[in-house]
Steps between C-alpha positions, in 0.01 A plus 500: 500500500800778555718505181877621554458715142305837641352664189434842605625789379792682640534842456844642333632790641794466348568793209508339169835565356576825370578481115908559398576714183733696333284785608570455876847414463528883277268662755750332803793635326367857465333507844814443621727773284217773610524379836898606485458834301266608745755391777769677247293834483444523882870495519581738245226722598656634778822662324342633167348823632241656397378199283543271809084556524461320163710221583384437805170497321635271241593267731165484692347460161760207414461301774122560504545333161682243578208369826244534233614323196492152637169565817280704243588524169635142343198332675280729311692482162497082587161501550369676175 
């Protein structure tokens, strides 16, 4: 006696949906203008002088930034 319904359980590895807020959309938004400053501060870097180290610092620091708002920190901040 073979039913066509099979009852057993399938496994879901699909990702349940990630949640949307006003958070991500903010933490998009500035991800993205650090992301550009940093770019900004490379390029200016190079014609400054003498403060060309900070700049070029404050653009590794701005675009480091801008990777780890939305990989590290708004999951955290999301998950509290």
């Amino acid at each position: 006696m073979s039913d066509s319904t099979d009852l057993r359980p399938v496994p879901d590895d699909r990702q349940p949906p990630r949640p949307t807020s006003p958070a991500m959309a903010v933490g998009t938004f500035f991800s993205f203008v650090l992301f550009f400053a940093g770019l900004a501060l490379f390029a200016v870097s190079f014609d400054i002088g003498h403060a060309g180290a900070w700049t070029m610092a404050g653009g590794i620091v701005a675009i480091g930034l801008a990777f780890a708002i939305p990989t590290t920190i708004l999951p955290a901040v999301e998950e509290r």
